[in-house]
DONU-934011 format. One record per residue (C-alpha): residue in one letter; x, y, z; residue number from 1. Coordinates in Angstrom, 1 decimal, m for minus. Each point is the difference from the previous one (the first is absolute). Layout:
REM residues N
   res     east    north       up     n
     A        X        Y        Z   NUM
...
//
This chain:
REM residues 369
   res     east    north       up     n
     X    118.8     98.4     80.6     1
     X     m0.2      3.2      2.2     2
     X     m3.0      2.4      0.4     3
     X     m0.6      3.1      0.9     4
     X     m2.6      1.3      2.8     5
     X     m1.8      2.6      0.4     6
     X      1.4      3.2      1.3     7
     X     m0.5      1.2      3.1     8
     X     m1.1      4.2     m0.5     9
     X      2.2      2.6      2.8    10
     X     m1.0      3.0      0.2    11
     X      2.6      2.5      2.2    12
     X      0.3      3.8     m0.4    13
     X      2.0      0.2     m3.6    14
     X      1.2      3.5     m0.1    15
     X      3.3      1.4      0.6    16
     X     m0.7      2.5      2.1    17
     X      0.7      0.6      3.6    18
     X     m2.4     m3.4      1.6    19
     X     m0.7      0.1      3.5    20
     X      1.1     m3.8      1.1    21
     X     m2.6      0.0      2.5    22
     X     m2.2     m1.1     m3.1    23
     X      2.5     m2.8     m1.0    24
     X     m0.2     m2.2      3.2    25
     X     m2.4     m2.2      2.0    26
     X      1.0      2.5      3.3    27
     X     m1.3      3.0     m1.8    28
     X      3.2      1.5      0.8    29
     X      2.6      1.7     m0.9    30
     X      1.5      3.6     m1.5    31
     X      0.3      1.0     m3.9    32
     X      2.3     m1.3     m2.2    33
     X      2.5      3.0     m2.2    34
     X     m1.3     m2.1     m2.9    35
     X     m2.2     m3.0     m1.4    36
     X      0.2     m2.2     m2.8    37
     X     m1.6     m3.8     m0.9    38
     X      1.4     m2.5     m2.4    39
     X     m2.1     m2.2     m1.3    40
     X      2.0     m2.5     m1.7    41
     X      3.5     m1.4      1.0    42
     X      1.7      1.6     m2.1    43
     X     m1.3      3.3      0.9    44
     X      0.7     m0.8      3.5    45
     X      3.1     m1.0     m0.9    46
     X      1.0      3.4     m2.2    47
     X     m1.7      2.4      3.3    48
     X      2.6     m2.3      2.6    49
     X      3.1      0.7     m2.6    50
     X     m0.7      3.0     m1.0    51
     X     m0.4      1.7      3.8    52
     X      2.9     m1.8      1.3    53
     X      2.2      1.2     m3.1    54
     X     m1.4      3.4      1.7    55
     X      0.4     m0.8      3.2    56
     X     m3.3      1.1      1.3    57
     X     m1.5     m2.0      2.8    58
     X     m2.5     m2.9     m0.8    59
     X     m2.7     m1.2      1.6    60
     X     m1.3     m3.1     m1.1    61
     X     m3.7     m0.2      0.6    62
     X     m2.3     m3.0     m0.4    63
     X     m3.3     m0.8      2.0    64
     X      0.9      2.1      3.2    65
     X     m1.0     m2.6      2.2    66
     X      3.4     m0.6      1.6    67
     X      1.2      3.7     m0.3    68
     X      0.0      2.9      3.1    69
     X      1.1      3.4     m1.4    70
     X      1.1      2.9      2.0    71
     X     m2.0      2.8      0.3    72
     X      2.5      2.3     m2.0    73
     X     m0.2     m2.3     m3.0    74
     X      2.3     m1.1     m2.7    75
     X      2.5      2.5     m1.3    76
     X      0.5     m2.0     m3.6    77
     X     m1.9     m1.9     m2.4    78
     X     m2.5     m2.5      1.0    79
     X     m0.8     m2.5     m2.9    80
     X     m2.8     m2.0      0.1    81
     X     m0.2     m3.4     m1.0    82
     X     m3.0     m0.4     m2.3    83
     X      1.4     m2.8     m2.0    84
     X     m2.5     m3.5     m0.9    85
     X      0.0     m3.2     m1.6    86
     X     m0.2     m3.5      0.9    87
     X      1.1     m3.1     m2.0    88
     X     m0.8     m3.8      0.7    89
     X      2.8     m2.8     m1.1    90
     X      0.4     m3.8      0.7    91
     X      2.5     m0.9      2.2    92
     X     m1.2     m3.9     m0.1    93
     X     m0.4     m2.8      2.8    94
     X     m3.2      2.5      0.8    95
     X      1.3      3.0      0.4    96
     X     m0.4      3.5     m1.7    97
     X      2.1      2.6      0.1    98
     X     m1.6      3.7     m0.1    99
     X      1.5      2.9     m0.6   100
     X     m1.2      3.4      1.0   101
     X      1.5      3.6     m0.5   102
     X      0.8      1.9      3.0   103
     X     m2.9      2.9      0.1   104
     X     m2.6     m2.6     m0.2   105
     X     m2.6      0.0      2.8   106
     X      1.3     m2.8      2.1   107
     X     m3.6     m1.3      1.7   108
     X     m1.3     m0.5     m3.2   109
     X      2.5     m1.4     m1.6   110
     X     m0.7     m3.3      3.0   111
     X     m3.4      0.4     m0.9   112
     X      0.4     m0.4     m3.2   113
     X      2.6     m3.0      0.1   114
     X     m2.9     m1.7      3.0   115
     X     m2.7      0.8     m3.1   116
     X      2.5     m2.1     m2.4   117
     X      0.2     m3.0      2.2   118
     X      3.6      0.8      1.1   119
     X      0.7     m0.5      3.8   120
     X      3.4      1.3      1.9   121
     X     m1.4      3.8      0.7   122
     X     m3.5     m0.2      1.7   123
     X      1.6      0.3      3.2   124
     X      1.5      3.3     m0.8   125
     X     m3.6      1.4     m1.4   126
     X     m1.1      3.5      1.2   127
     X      3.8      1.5      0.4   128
     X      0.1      3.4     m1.3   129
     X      2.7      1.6     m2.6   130
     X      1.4     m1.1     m3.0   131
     X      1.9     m3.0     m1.7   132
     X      3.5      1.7      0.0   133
     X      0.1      0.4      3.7   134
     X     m0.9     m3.6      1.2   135
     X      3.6     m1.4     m0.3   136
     X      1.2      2.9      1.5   137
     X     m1.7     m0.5      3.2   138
     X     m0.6     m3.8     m0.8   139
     X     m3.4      0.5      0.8   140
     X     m1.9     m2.6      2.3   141
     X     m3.0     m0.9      2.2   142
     X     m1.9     m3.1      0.5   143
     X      3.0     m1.8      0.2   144
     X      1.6      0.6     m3.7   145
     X      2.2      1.8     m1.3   146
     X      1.1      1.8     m3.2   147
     X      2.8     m2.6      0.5   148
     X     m1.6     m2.5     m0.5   149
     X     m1.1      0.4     m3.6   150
     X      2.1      2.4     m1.6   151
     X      2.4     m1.1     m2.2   152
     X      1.9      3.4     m1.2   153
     X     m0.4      3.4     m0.9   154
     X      0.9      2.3     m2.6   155
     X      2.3      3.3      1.5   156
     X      1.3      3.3     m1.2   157
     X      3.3      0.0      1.9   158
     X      0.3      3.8      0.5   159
     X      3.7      0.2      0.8   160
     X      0.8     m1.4     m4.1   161
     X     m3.4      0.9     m1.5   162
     X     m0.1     m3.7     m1.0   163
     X     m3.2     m2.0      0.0   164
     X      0.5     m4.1      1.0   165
     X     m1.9     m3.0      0.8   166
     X      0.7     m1.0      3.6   167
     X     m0.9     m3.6      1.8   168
     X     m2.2      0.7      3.1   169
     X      3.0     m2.5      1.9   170
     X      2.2      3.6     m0.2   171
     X     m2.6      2.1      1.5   172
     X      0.9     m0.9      3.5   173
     X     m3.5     m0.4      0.6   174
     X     m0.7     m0.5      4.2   175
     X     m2.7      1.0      2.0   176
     X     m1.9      3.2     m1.1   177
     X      3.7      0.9     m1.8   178
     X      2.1     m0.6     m3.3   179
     X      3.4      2.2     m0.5   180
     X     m2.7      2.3     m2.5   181
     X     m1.0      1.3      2.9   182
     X      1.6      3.1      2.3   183
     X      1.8      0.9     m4.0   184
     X     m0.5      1.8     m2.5   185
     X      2.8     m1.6     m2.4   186
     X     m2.6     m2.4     m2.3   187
     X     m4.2      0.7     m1.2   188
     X     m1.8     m3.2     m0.4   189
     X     m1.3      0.4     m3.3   190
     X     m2.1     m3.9     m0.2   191
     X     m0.5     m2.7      2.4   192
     X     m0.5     m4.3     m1.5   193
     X     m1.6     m2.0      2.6   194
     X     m0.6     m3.8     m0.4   195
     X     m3.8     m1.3      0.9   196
     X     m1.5     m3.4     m0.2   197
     X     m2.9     m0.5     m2.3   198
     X     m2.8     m1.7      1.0   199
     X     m1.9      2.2      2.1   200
     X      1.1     m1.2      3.3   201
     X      2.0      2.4      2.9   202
     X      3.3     m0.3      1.5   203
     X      0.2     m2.1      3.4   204
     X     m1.8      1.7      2.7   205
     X      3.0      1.1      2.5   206
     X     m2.0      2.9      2.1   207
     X     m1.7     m1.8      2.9   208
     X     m3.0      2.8      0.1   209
     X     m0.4     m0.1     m3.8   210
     X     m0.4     m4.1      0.6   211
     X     m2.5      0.5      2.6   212
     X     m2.0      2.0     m2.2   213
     X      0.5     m2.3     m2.9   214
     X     m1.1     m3.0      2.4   215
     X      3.0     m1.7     m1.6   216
     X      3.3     m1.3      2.2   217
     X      3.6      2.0     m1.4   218
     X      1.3     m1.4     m2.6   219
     X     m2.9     m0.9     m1.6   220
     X     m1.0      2.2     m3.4   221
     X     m3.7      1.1     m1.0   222
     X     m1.2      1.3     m3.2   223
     X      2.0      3.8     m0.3   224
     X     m3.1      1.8     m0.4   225
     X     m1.6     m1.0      3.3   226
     X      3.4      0.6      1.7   227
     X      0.3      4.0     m1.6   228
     X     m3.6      0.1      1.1   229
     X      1.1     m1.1      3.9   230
     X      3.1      2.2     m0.3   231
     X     m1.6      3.2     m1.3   232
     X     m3.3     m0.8      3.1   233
     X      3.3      0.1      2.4   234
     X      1.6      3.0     m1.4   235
     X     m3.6      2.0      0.0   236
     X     m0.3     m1.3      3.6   237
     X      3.4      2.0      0.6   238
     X     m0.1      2.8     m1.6   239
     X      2.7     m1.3     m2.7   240
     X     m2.7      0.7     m3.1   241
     X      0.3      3.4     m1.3   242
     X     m3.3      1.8      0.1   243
     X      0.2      4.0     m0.5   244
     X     m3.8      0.3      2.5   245
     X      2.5     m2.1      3.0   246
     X      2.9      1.9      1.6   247
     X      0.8     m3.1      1.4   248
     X      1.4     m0.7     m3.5   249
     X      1.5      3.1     m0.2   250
     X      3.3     m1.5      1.0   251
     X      3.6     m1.5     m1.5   252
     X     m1.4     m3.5      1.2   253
     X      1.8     m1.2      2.6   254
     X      2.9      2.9      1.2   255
     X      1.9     m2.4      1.9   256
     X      1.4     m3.7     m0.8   257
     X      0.2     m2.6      2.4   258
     X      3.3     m0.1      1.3   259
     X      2.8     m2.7     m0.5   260
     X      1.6     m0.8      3.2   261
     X      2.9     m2.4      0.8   262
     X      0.2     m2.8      2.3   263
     X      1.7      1.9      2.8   264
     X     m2.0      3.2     m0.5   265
     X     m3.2     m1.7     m0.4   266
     X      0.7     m1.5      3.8   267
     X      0.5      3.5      1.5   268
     X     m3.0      1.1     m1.3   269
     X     m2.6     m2.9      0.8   270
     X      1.3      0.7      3.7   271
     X     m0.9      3.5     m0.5   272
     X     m3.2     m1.0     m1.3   273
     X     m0.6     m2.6      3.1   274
     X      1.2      2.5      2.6   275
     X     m2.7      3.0     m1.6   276
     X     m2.8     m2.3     m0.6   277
     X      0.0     m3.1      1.7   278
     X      2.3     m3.1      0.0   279
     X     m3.1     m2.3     m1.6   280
     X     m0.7      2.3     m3.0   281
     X      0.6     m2.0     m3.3   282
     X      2.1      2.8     m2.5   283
     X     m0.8     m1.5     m3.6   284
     X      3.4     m0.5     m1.9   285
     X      0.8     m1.2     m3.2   286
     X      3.3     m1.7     m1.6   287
     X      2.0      2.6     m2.3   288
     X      2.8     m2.5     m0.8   289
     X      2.7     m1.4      1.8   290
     X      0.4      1.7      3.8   291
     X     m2.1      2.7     m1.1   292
     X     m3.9      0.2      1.1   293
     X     m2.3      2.6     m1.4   294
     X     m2.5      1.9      3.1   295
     X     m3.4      1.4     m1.2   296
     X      0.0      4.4     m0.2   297
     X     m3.3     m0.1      0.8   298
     X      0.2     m2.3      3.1   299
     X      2.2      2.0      1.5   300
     X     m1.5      3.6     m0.6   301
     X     m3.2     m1.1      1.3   302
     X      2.1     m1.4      3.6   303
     X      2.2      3.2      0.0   304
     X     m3.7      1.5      0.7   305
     X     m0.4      1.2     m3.4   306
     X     m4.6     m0.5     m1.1   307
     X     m1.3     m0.3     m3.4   308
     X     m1.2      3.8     m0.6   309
     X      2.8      1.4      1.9   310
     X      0.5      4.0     m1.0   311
     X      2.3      2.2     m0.8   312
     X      0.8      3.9      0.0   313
     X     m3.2      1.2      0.0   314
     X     m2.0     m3.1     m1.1   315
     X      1.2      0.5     m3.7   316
     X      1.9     m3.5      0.2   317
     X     m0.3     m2.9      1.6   318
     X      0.3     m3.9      0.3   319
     X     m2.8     m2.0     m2.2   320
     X     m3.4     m0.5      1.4   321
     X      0.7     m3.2     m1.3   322
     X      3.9     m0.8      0.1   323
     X      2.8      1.1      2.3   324
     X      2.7     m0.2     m2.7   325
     X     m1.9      2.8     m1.9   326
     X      0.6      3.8      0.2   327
     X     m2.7      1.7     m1.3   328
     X     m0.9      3.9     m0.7   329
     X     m3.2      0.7      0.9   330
     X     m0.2      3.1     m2.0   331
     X      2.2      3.0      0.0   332
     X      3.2     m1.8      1.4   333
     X      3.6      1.2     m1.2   334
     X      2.3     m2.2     m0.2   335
     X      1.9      1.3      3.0   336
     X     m3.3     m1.2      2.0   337
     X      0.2     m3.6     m1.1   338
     X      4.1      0.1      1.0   339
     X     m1.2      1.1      3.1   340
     X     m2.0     m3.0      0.6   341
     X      2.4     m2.1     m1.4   342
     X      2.7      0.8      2.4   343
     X     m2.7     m0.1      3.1   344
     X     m0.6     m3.6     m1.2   345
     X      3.4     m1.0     m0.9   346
     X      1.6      1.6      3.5   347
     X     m3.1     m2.1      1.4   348
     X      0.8     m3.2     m0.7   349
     X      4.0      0.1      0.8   350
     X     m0.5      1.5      3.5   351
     X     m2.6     m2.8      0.3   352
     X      1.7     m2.8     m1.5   353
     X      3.9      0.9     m1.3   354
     X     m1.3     m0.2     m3.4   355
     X      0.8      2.3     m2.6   356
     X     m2.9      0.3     m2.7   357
     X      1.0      1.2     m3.7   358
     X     m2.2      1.3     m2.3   359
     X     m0.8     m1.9     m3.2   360
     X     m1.2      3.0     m2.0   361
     X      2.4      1.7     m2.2   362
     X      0.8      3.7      2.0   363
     X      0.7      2.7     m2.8   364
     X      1.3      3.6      1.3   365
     X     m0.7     m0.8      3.9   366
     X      1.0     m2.6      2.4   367
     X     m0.8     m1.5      3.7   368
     X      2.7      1.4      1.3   369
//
């Protein structure tokens, strides 16, 4: 027998007037949109997507902001916000539970919420910013999970037929920090069904520093709660918890992902690295499937000579206090700034090393060039 839980209250700006998008993103940046609207139900969503493609005016689909850099000029079309919620609970048998969760829903406290109701499989991925809908876009992750790893479909309004289907999470193309949602604007994810274990314990510990913390070996689980505890204590510790009195937080998260190298290139560069830092230095690298190897962004913006706090133009961006990986506006930034530092960090690293670093946040009317 299903259940509903409670609803989880967003509160964006709800008027369709001309919104500055500065105040719909975690960067506090960003031009106006021409226009604003929210839907608060799927099938409003739904109706606002049809309708302005029918029109052909330009959509901007907006949830959390947490992943989202817009240009300084802004949007020139409607930007809809998803403010849609509900969350259902279902049986999927041999201890599992299936919950399903609409796409505007608040996505931290929708783990909190499943860790409250015994259900382990997302307390690794506790303290992430932004909304339901865009997790299997971006097949969120950290801790060692991964959207992945749990989801089991998602509902879609496939924008080139106006038809709305159930799709399996297998044809998502879900990989590392990527799923072929993302980079196009052809489908909306309007719900996501994720399977969790009852019984209150966590997935296996995969993330060496969360184990240390834990005081458990990897592969071992702990009760969900205390891991959500540990992850959210390591996300505060770097700057990854959004708090509107830190401009450390002020951020997309992390602006660049770690980058996938094969075999052959992955050689090149750890001779680049020995011949620039020593031929004893031990360069951490992780398997990314067969005759691939994933390097860590923040490793190698640090050794390109790159310090936590590092400014920008002016001093109105710069690195985290806390975390390389983060861009942050200090107050007063454009967004111009931030792609400023961006490109001094990212031309860092490949005259350093011969790697390229690509940005993980979604770039809306500007680019790195």
């Amino acid at each position: 027998m299903s259940r509903r839980l409670p609803l989880t209250a967003v509160t964006p700006p709800s008027s369709t007037a001309r919104v500055r998008l500065a105040e719909c993103t975690t960067l506090r940046l960003g031009g106006p949109a021409a226009r604003f609207t929210r839907a608060t139900t799927a099938a409003e969503l739904v109706e606002a997507v049809r309708d302005l493609d029918a029109s052909g005016e330009p959509v901007l689909l907006l949830g959390g902001g947490s992943n989202l850099v817009v240009g300084d000029a802004g949007f020139e079309g409607t930007a809809v916000q998803v403010g849609t919620s509900g969350r259902r609970l279902d049986p999927l048998g041999d201890g599992l539970v299936q919950l399903t969760v609409e796409a505007g829903e608040d996505w931290d406290s929708v783990v909190a919420e499943a860790v409250a109701q015994g259900l382990g499989g997302l307390e690794c991925l506790s303290g992430i910013p932004g909304l339901v809908g865009a997790t299997p876009v971006q097949n969120v992750g950290a801790y060692g999970v991964e959207v992945a790893q749990v989801l089991t479909s998602v509902d879609l309004l496939d924008r080139r037929t106006g038809r709305v289907h159930q799709v399996p999470a297998e044809a998502l193309g879900l990989a590392y920090r990527t799923s072929v949602l993302k980079g196009t604007d052809h489908a909306v994810v309007l719900r996501a069904r994720f399977a969790l274990t009852a019984g209150g314990q966590s997935a296996p510990i995969r993330y060496a520093e969360l184990a240390r913390v834990l005081g458990v070996a990897q592969g071992e689980r702990v009760p969900a709660d205390a891991a959500r505890k540990a992850v959210l204590d390591l996300r505060r510790g770097k700057g990854m918890v959004l708090d509107p009195t830190d401009h450390d937080t002020w951020s997309a998260g992390s602006f660049f992902t770690n980058p996938l190298l094969d075999e052959s290139t992955l050689a090149g560069v750890l001779i680049r690295i020995a011949e620039r830092l020593g031929r004893h230095v031990e360069v951490p690298t992780y398997p990314a499937g067969e005759g691939h190897a994933k390097l860590s962004a923040a490793w190698l913006i640090e050794r390109a000579g790159f310090t936590r706090g590092h400014r920008g133009p002016g001093g109105r961006v710069a690195l985290s206090g806390k975390h390389t990986l983060a861009l942050t506006n200090r107050g007063g930034a454009s967004t111009e700034d931030l792609l400023e530092l961006a490109r001094e960090v990212r031309d860092g690293v490949r005259a350093a090393f011969g790697v390229e670093l690509r940005p993980e946040p979604v770039l809306v009317g500007c680019d790195l060039g």
